[in-house]
Steps between C-alpha positions, in 0.01 A plus 500: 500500500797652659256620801390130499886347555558737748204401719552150416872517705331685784262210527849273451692704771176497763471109454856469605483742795161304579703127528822695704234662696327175586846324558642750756147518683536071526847551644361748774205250580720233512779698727171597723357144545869374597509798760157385628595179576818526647307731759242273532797230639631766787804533296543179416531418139224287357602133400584465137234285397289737624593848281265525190711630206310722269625583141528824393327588153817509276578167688157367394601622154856400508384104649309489160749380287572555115155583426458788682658695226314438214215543715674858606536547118158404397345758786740803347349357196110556591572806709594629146298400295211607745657837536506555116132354432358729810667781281383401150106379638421847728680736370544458155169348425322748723144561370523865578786565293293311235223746488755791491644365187137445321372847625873620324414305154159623490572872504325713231729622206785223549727377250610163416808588383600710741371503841332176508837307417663719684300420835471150484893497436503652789274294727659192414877635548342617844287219593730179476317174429147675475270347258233747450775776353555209247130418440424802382813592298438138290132673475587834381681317244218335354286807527470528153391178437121503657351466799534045487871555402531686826280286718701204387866635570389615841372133574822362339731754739311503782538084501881596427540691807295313726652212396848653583378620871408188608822282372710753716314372792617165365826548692306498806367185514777355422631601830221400691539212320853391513588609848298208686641270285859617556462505856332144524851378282686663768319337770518124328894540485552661844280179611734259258838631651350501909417077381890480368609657770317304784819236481754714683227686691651261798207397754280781477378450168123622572643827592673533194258390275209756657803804457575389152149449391404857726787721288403299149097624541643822513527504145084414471419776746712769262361343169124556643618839650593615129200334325210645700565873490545467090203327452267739724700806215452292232144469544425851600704599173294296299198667608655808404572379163122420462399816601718642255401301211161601591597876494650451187188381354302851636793690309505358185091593527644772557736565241286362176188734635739812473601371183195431382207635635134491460335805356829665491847577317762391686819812480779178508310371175416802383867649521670146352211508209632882426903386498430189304279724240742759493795204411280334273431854304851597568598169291285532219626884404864326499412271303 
């Protein structure tokens, strides 16, 4: 997680280079187009009505109002809880990491008590927010409790963990979600305060009525901006979840086969059936 924060304030620190970037390269197009037309006037400057102002991007952002920040806010928000759900869904649930931890239960001559608990400790210290680590530690629980005992706690945790993967996705579409909204609220009270103001706009009311209803649509354009990059993640990370709950399902196959398998002695049963014997007989000379 730590490597996950610190990519997550790169991705912070390039966003804001991206919007000064974009605002100095508006003030050089807008220095150039001035140039260009007092050349085109042999010297002469251009009449005032005639010079086309163009805003610079943290002007666009500034002319938003209020709302701009909790829109600001709410992106932070989705860039990190994308950043952390990237993290958890490709690299922590990675099917390949999976199948080394199944080929590392199902080694010959294992113990339960030792290695096997020792491993999966492991795994899931290693491995935050993984849920096949977890599946199979519920399983080797149950071990001794038959093959439908076993079958049933890996449905039970795999539904668990799933379950858990795709409400942290959750966060997501709220974002997509709430960001069009907040920047159509920004919009209506940009437009409410250009209508109050119209009164001691003096004669040239149109004019300020199309700049106070330009800046206020600002805050639509930046709501909309926000939205549709989280909801292109959010449904590419849902697909991943699927594909992940349908991995899960090949590894707890997996799993209850090397626990249980047909024609043949499992050495995980086998070794837990010799350590629970050798309790059991170690009880009864006590007693």
């Amino acid at each position: 997680m730590k490597l996950t924060k610190q990519n997550l304030f790169m991705v912070a620190f390039a966003t804001i280079v991206f919007f000064l970037s974009g605002s100095a390269i508006a003030q050089e197009e807008e220095i150039s187009e001035k140039e260009q037309s007092v050349e085109s006037t042999n010297g002469e400057l251009p009449p005032t009505g005639e010079i086309v102002e163009r805003k610079t991007m943290w002007e666009l952002v500034r002319s938003g109002g209020i709302m701009m920040i909790p829109l600001g806010l709410l992106a932070i928000y989705g860039f990190y809880c994308g950043g952390v759900q990237i993290y958890v869904i490709l690299f922590s649930n990675d099917g390949v990491k999976d199948q080394e931890l199944l080929s590392r239960l199902n080694m010959n001559g294992v113990s339960y008590e030792a290695e096997i608990k020792e491993i999966l400790e492991e795994e899931i210290l290693k491995r935050d927010r993984a849920a096949f680590p977890k599946m199979a530690e519920a399983a080797i629980k149950r071990v001794y409790a038959g093959k439908e005992a076993v079958q049933e706690v890996l449905e039970e945790e795999g539904a668990l963990q799933l379950g858990r993967l795709k409400r942290g996705i959750k966060s997501l579409q709220g974002v997509f979600m709430v960001a069009p909204l907040l920047g159509l609220l920004g919009t209506v009270y940009g437009m409410i305060a250009s209508f109050q103001s119209m009164g001691t706009a003096g004669d040239d009311k149109v004019k300020f009525l199309s700049e106070g209803i330009y800046e206020a649509l600002v805050t639509t354009a930046a709501g909309l901006t926000i939205a549709i990059p989280f909801l292109f993640l959010y449904l590419w990370l849902n697909k991943k979840t699927d594909e992940i709950g349908e991995n899960l399902n090949r590894q707890a196959r997996s799993l209850l086969s090397a626990c249980y398998p047909i024609g043949g002695e499992s050495a995980l049963l086998a070794s837990g059936q010799k350590t629970a014997q050798k309790e059991a007989d170690l009880q009864e000379s006590i007693t």
